[in-house]
MARVEX-618100 format. One record per residue (C-alpha): x, y, z. Coordinates in steps of 0.001 Angstrom, whole numbers, padded with zeros to 6 digits, always signed. Layout:
XYZ ...
***
This chain:
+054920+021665+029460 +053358+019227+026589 +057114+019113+025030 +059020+018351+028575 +056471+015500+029245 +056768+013904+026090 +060051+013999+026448 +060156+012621+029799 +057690+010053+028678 +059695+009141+025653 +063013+008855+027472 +061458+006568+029757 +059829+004402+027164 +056353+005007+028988 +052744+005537+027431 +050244+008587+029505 +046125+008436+029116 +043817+011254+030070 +040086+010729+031530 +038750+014485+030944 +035515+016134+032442 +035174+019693+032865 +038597+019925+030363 +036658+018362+027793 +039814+017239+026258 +041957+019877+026536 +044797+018157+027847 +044636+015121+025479 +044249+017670+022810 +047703+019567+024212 +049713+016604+024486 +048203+015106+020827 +048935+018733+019569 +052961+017339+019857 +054637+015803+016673 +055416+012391+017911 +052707+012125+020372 +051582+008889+019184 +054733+007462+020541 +054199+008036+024602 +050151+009070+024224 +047898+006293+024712 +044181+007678+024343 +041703+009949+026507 +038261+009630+027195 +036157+012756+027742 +033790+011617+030521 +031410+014543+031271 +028357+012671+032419 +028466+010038+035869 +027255+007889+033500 +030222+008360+031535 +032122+008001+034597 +030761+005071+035310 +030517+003579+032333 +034018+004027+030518 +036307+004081+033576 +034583+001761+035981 +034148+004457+038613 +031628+003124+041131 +028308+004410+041315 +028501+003850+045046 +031663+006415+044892 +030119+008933+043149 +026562+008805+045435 +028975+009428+048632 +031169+011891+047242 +030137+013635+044005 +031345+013792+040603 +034090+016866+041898 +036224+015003+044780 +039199+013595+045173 +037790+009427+045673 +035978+010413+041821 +039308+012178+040466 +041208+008798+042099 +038680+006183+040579 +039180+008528+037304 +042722+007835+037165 +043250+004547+037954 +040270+003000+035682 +041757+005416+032791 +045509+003204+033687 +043608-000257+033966 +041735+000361+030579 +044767+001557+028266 +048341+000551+027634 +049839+003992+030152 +051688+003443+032754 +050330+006952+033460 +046871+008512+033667 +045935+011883+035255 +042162+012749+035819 +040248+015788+035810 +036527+016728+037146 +035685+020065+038344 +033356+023088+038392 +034335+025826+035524 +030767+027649+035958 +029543+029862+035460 +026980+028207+037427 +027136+024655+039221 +029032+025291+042170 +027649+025214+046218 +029152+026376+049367 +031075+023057+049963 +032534+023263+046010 +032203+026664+044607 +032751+027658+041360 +036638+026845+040247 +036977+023884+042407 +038783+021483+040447 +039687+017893+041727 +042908+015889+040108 +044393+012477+040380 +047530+011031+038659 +047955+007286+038804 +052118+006135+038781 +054122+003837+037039 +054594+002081+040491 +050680+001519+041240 +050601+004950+043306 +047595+007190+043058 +047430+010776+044229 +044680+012969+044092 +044538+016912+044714 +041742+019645+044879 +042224+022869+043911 +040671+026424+043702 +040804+028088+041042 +039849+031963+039908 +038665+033542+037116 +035881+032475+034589 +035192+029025+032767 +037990+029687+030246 +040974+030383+032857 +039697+027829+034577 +039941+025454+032755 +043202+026447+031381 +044402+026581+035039 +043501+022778+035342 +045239+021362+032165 +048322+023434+033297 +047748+021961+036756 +047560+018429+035640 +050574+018739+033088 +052834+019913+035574 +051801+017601+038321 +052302+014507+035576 +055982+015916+035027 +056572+016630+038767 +055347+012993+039537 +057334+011423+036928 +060655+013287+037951 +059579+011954+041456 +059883+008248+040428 +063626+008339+040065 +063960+006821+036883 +064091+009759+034786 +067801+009768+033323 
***
């Protein structure tokens, strides 16, 4: 999935950015894994903490007080502060629970919230359930956001 967004991304002359939290990278380090990266990656940030949140991507503290570090208005903020502090005209975000512990009724264990921020000023955000233990779960999410950055991109109609 790294290769067919790269290519996708390279076709269309466009740069993608990553803001990471319970991947701790993972996607950034897929998609940098890719010879030629540097030409349609612009950077990630790995923001674990809300302070981190807060601090690098300009997610409101008032935001994450309401709603929580795993929710869809987080995931959104995520996204588009990622796009507004790089060169991308695409950023997807990632916070979630990968446990073992952590989770609560309302967000158990493998709830994972997404958000990818368009070319065209869109943002759409996602949550998802997800099985298994902290490594599938995780691995579930950077598959998850990979393939909704390639179905999003194929989506804008300017993919040759």
């Amino acid at each position: 999935m790294a290769v067919v967004l790269g290519e996708r991304l390279s076709a269309r002359g466009e740069f993608v950015a990553t803001a990471e939290s319970c991947t701790g990278g993972w996607v950034a380090q897929v998609l940098t894994s890719i010879p030629g990266s540097s030409g349609w990656f612009d950077r990630g940030a790995v923001t674990y903490s809300n302070a981190a949140k807060v601090e690098m991507l300009g997610v409101a503290e008032g935001i994450l007080d309401r709603h929580g570090a795993v929710s869809e208005p987080t995931a959104r903020a995520m996204a588009q502060g990622m796009q507004a502090r790089s060169r991308a005209q695409w950023a997807v975000a990632i916070t979630g629970i990968a446990g073992p512990a952590g989770g609560s009724p309302d967000k158990p264990v493998g709830t994972v919230c997404f958000a990818w921020a368009g070319s065209e000023g869109g943002c759409e955000a996602q949550t998802c359930r997800f099985a298994g233990d902290r490594a599938e779960i995780r691995e579930r999410s950077v598959r998850h956001a990979l393939q909704g950055l390639i179905e999003r991109i194929d989506a804008s109609g300017r993919f040759a």
